[in-house]
N, C-alpha and C positions, 0 to 999 in steps of 0.2 A: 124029041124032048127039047124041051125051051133052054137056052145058056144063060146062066143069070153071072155076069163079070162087076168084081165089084174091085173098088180104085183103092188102091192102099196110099196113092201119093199124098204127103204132107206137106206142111204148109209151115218153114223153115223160113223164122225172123231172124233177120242178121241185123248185128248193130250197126248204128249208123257212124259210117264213113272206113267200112270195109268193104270192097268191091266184089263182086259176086267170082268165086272161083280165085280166093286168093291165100286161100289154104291157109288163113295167120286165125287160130284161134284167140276167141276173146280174152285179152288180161295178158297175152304174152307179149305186147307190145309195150307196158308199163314198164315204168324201171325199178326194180325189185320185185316186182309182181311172181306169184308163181310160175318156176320154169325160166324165166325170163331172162336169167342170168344178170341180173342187176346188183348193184352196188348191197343191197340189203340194209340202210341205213343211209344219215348223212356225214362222208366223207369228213366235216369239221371235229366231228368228235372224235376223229382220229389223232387229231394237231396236238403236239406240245403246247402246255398253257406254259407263258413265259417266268411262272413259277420251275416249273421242270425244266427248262432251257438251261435258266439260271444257275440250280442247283448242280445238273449234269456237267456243267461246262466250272462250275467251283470242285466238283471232286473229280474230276479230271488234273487240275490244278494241284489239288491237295494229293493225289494219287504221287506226281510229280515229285514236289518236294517231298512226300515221303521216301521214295527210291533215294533221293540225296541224300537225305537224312541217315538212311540206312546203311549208305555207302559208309560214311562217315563214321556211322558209329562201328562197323566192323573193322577200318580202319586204326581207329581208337583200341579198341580192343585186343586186335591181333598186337599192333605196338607195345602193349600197355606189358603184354605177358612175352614178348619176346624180346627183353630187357637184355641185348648179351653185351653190352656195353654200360650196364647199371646208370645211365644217366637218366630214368628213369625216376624224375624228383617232385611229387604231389605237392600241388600249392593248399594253399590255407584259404579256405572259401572266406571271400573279401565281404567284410559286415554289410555292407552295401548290397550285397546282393538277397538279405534278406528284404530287405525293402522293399527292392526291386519285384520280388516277386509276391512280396503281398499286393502291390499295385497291378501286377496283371490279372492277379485272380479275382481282385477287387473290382475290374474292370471288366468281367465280365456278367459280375453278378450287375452291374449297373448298366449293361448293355441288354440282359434279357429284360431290367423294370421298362427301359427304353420302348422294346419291342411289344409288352405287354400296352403299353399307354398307347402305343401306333396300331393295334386292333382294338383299341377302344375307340378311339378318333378322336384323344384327347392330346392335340398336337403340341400346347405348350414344355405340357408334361414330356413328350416325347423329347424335344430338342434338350430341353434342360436335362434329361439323364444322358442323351446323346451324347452332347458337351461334355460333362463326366466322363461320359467314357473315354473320348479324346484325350482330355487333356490327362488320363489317367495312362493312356497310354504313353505318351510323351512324359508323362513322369515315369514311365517304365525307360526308356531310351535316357534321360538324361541321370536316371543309376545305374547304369548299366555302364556308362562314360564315367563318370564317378568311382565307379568300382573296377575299372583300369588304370583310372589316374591311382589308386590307393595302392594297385599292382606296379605301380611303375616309380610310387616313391618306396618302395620295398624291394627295391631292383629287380623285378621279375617284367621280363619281357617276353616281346614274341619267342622268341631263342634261346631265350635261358634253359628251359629243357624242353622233353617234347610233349607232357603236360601241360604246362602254360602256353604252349603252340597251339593245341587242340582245343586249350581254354577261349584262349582269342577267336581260334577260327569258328568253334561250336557259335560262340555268342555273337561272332561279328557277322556271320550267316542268315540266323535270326533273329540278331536287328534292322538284317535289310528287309528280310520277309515281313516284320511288323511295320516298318515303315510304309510296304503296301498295304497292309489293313488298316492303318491307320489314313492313308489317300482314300481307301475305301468308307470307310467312316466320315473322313471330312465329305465327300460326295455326297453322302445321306442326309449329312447334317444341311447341305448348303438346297437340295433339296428339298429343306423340311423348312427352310426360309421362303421358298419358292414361291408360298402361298398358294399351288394348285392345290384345289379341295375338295376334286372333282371324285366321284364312282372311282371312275378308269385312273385316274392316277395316285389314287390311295392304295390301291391294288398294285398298281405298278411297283409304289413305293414297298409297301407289302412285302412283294415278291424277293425285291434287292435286301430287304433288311432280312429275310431267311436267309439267303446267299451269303449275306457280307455276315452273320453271325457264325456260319458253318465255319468260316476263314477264320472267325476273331476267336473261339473257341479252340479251334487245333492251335493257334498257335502259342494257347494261352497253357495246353496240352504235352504242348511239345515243348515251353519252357521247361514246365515241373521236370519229366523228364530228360530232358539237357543236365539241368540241375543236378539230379541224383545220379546220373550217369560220369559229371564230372567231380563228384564228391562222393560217392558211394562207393563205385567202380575207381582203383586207385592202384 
């Protein structure tokens, strides 16, 4: 009886530029590719956009001075109630100070129109509410001086009790912290003279004017309450 043998062998195309017997199946050589253990994506999408730098590295900041602040105010507090010496003598909120703090609040509403006109990319308009803001804040700093000197033609000094102490130190604290928002501001402002008018650095500018608004706002925050804390709380 005749043997009829028949060939099963195939006829296996490899792709080109893998060598015969080198056991790397097709696709697992790609980067992300199935299996292949790759990145899965591009790496850049990972990076902080200098908007998020910005902001993280401002409430870090703000984190900061809050802990002070807080320090402060329980300070304030425990003193205020553990009076066993009754020297314990509430000052008369100095009229100046009302002033004072209409121009901060006033100053921030002129910082968001700011912000608003600098994503339209209507830059004259930006400087000009900028400006405002500035020089709003510096009218906040020069009642603030105003409304010491009124404490001090009424004989109330650092030392007169420990009211007026916590008065001073409360406000002379956060007039140094505004005095950096306001160095932050002048930056913007000097900035927005700069005349770059580029994509990339509208966006830069962008970026800094959400940061330095974060700042300008707690501190406009942290007055009101200073305020009511040294006149409410007594």
């Amino acid at each position: 009886m005749a043997t009829t043998v028949i060939s099963t062998e195939q006829t296996v195309t490899r792709p080109k530029g893998i060598k015969h017997g080198s056991g790397i199946p097709p696709g697992n050589g790609r980067r992300g590719g199935p299996g292949g253990g790759g990145s899965g994506g591009d790496d850049s999408a990972r990076h902080l956009t200098p908007d998020h730098r910005y902001r993280i590295g401002m409430w870090v900041a703000l984190c900061s001075i809050t802990m002070l602040f807080t320090a402060l105010t329980s300070a304030y507090i425990v003193r205020s109630r553990l009076n066993t010496a009754n020297d314990w003598q509430p000052i008369a909120v100095p009229q100046m100070l009302w002033l004072s703090t209409s121009l901060i609040l006033l100053s921030s509403a002129t910082f968001e129109a700011a912000r608003r006109y600098l994503r339209r990319h209507e830059d004259n308009r930006f400087r000009l509410w900028l400006t405002a803001t500035v020089l709003l804040g510096l009218g906040f700093l020069a009642t603030q001086w105003l409304a010491w000197r009124e404490l001090v033609a009424q004989g109330i000094y650092l030392k007169t009790s420990p009211h007026s102490s916590f008065f001073y130190l409360l406000t002379a604290v956060h007039a140094l912290h505004l005095v950096g928002g306001i160095t932050m501001l002048a930056y913007l402002l000097w900035r927005a003279w700069g005349g770059q008018s580029g994509s990339e650095q509208r966006a830069r500018r962008q970026d800094s004017a959400n940061a330095v608004g974060l700042y300008w706002h707690f501190m406009d925050g942290l007055w009101v309450y200073l305020f009511l804390l040294l006149f409410l709380w007594r």
